[in-house]
C-alpha positions in Angstrom: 0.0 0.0 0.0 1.1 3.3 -0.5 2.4 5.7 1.7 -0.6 8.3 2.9 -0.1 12.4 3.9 -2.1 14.4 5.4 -1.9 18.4 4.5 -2.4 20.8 7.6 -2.9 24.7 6.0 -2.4 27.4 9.1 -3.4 31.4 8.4 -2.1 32.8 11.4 -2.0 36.5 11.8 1.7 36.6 11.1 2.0 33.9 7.9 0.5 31.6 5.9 1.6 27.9 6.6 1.2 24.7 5.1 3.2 21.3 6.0 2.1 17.4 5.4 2.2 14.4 8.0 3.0 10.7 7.2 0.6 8.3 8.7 2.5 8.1 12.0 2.2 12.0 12.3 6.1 12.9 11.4 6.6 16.2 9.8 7.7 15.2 6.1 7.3 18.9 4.8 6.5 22.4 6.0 6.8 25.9 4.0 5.2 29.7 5.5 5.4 32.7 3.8 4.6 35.7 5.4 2.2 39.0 5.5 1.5 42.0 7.5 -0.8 43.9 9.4 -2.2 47.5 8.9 -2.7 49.7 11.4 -4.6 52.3 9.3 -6.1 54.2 12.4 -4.9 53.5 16.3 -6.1 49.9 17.6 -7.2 49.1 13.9 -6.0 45.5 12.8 -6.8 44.5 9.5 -4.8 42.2 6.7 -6.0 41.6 2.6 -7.6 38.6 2.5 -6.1 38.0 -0.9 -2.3 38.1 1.0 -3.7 35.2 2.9 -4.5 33.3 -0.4 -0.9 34.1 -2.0 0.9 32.9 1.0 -1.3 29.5 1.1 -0.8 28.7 -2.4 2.7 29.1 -2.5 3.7 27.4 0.5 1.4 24.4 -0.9 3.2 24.4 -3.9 6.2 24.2 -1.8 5.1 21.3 0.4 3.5 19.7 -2.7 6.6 19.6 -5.0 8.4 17.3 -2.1 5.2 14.7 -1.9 3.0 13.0 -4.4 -0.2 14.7 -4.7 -2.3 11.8 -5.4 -0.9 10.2 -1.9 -2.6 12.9 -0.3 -5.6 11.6 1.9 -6.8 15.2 3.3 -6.7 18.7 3.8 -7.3 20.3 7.1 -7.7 23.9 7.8 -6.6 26.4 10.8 -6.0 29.6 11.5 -6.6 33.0 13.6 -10.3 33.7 14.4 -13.2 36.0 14.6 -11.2 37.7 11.6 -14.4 39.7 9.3 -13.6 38.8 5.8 -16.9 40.4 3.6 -17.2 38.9 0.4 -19.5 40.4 -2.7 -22.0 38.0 -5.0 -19.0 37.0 -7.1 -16.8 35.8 -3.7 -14.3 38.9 -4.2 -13.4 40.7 -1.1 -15.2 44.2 -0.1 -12.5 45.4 1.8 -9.4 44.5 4.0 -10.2 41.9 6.9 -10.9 43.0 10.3 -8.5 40.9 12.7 -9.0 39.3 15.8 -7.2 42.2 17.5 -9.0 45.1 16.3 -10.6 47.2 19.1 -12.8 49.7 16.8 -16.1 48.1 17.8 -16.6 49.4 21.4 -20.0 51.4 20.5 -21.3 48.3 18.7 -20.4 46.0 21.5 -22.8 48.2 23.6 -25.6 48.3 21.3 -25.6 44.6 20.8 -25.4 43.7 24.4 -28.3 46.9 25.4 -30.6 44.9 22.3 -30.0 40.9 23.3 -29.0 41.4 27.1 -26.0 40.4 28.6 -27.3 37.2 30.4 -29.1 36.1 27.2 -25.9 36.9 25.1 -23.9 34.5 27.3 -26.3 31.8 27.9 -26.9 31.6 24.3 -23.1 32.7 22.3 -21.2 31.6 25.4 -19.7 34.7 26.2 -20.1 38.3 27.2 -19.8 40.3 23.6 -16.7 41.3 22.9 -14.5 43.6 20.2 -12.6 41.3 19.1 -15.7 38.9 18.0 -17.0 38.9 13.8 -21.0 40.5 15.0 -19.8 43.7 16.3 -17.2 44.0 13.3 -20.1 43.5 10.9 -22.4 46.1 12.2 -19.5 48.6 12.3 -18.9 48.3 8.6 -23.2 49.1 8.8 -22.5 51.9 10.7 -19.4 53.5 8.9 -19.2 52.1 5.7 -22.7 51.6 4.3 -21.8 51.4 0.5 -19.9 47.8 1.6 -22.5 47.0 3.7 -25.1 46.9 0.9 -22.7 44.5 -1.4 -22.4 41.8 1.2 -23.2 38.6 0.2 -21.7 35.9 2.5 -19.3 36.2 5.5 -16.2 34.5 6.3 -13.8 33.8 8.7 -10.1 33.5 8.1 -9.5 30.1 7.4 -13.0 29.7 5.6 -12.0 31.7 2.9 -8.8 29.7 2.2 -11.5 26.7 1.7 -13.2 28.6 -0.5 -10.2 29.5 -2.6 -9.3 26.1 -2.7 -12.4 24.8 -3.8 -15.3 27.2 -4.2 -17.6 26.0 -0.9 -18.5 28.1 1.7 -18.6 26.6 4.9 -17.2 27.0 8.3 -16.9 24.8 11.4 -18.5 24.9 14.8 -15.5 25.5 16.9 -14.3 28.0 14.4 -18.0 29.8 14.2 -18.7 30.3 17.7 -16.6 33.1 17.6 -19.1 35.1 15.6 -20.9 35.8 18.0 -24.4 35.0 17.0 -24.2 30.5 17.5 -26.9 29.0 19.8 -23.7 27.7 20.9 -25.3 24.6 22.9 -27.2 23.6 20.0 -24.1 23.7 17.5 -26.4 26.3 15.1 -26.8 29.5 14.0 -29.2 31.4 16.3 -32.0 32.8 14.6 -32.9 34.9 17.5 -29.6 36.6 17.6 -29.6 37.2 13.9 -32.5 38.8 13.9 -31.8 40.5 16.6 -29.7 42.2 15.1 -31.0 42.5 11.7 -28.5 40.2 10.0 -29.4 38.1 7.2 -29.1 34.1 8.0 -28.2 33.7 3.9 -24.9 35.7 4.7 -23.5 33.1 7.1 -22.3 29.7 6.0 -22.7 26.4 6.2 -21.6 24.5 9.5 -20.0 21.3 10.1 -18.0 19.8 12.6 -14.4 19.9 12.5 -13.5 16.4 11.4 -16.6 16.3 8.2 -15.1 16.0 5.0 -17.1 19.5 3.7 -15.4 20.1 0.4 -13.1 19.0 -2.1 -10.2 20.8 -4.0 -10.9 22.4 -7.2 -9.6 22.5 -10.7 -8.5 25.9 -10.5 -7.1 25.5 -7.1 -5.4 22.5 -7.7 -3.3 24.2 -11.0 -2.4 26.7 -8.1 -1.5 25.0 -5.5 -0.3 21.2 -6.9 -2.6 19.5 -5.1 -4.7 16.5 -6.7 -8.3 17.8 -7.7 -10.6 16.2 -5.9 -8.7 16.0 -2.6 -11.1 16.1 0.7 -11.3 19.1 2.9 -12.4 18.6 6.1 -13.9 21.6 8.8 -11.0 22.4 10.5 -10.9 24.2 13.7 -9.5 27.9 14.7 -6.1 28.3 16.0 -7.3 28.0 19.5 -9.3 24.8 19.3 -7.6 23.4 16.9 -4.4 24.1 19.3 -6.1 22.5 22.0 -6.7 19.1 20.5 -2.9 19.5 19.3 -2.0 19.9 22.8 -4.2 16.7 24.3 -6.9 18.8 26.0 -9.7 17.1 24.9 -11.8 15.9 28.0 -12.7 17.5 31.0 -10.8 18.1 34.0 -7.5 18.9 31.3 -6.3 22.5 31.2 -3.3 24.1 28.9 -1.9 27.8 29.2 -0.1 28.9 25.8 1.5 31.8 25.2 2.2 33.6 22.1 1.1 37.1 20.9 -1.5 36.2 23.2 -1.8 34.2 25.7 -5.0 31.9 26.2 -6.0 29.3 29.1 -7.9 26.6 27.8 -10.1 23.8 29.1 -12.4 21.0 27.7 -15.7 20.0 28.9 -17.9 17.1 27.7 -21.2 19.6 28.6 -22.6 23.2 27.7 -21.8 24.9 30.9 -21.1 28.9 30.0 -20.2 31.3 32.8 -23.3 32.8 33.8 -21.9 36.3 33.1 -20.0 35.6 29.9 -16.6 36.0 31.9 -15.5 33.1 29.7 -15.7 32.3 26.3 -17.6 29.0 26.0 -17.4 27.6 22.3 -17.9 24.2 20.7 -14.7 22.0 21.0 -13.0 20.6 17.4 -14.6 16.9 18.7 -17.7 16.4 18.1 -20.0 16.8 21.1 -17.9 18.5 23.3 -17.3 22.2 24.3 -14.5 24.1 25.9 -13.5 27.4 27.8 -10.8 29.9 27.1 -9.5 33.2 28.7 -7.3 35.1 26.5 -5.1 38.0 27.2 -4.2 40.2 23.7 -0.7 41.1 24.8 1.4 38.3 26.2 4.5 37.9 24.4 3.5 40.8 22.7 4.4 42.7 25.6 7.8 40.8 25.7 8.3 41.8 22.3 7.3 45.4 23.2 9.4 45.7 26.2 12.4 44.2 24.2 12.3 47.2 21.2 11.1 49.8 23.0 13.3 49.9 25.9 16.5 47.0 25.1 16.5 46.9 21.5 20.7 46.0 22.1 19.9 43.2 24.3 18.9 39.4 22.9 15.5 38.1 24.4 17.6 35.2 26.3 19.5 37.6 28.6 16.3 39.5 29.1 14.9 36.8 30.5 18.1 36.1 33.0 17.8 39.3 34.2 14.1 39.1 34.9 14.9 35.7 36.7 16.4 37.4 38.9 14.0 40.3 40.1 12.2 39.5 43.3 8.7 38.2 43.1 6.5 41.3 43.0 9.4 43.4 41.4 9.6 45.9 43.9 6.1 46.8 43.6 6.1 47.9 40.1 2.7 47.1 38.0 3.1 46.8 34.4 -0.7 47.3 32.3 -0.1 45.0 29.4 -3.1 46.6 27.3 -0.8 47.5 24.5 -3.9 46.6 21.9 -6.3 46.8 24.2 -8.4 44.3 25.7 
């Protein structure tokens, strides 16, 4: 028999990945090409959505020249949440993506909560509203930029819209589309209530599955692009977060993991619907099936390593940084450092 791969694809906020697994999980390729972030206003976040799309289809090509394409079994899909990408009739982009990080929504994160209620919002989307999440993002572009509004057709998250380049379906997964914002996320479904609500139109949001479902297949086009075979099965994938957590083993209750990058996030799995009564945790469908988990995320952790290291020891490597905060006392003399350096 031969020898099967299986092709992971990872649009993080900092580069476009792709690498392929043997059967037995070993690494037998890997390729990321990077993009940036504009800051066009203060605390605005936003990438091209067509960057993501040249990044992924050259580091497949790179990953695909070093295995057979017709030994690969799957594709699988990651990447940074919540991120607004707007797309007209045709699928084209409206306008730059809103990121995960982008704190413009404050005034829309008030009106929804003031319309739904806070308890119903958590009890329902499994979490207090926040900036960060797609809703708010979408009824700011209402607010401010009403001529884009008007030409929406469908929305999609980050990693959705690298399925839809690679084959044309428009779909997202559970644990990846609970951070909308408007999932009855117990019932693993859009909520009608909070779309309406909100005056949202259910035909703008796509298909669900859960993360394991083969949901689409790569195309013609997308297979000239990218050397992959057409016809290769493309299953739900998971955002960075859940999918990190299954990564990581946390995938029944009573498991924790703390991970820190740009952020940092505490995650935990639970085999029941069990939101924080307030919201004070984000509660979304897990990657497995039937299962849910909790996270609490700070925007700037590393970040604010990174911050600290150019802004005040550009001249010093991060290694001795760390020795000499290893040896600073606990509570550091008293001194309180707000990491809020993109808000929070």
């Amino acid at each position: 028999m031969s020898a099967r791969y299986f092709v992971g694809i990872d649009t993080s906020t900092s580069a476009s990945k792709a690498l392929a697994i043997d059967e037995a999980g070993k690494v037998v390729a890997s390729q990321s090409y990077p993009h940036q972030v504009s800051s066009p206003h203060p605390l605005w976040s936003e990438q091209p959505a067509s960057e993501w799309w040249k990044a992924t289809s050259a580091a497949l090509r790179a990953v695909t020249s070093k295995i057979p394409a017709g030994q690969i079994a799957s594709v699988g899909l990651t990447g940074q949440m919540h991120g607004l990408t707007a797309l007209d009739a045709k699928g084209n982009p409206l306008r730059p993506a809103i990121l995960w990080n982008d704190q413009r929504t404050s005034a829309q994160v008030e009106a929804i909560t003031a319309r739904i209620g806070a308890k119903k919002l958590a009890q329902t989307t499994g979490s207090m509203m926040l900036t960060g999440f797609t809703a708010p993002k979408i009824l700011w572009v209402r607010d401010n930029e009403p001529d884009i509004y008007r030409r929406i057709a469908k929305i999609l998250l980050p990693k959705d819209y690298i399925r839809y380049c690679l084959s044309g379906a428009m779909v997202a997964d559970v644990a990846d589309g609970s951070g909308y914002g408007v999932m009855d996320v117990a019932r693993r479904a859009w909520s009608d209530e909070v779309l309406a609500a909100l005056d949202l139109p259910r035909g703008w949001f796509p298909a669900l599955v859960e993360s394991p479902d083969v949901c689409a297949y790569v195309s013609e086009a997308a297979a000239a692009e990218t050397g992959l075979k057409p016809g290769t099965p493309i299953v739900g994938g998971a955002g960075d977060q859940p999918a990190g957590g299954v990564g990581s083993g946390i995938v029944r209750e009573g498991q924790l993991s703390l991970s820190v990058g740009t952020s940092g996030v505490a995650f935990a799995a639970n085999s029941n619907y069990n939101p924080h009564p307030d919201g004070l945790l984000m509660t979304y469908c897990h990657a497995i099936p039937g299962t849910w988990f909790h996270m609490a995320v700070m925007n700037s952790a590393a970040g604010s390593f990174k911050w600290l290291h150019e802004e005040l020891a550009a001249g010093m490597g991060y290694d001795e940084l760390n020795e000499r905060a290893a040896s600073v006392p606990r509570g550091a003399h008293g001194l309180l450092f707000a990491p809020y350096l993109v808000g929070e």
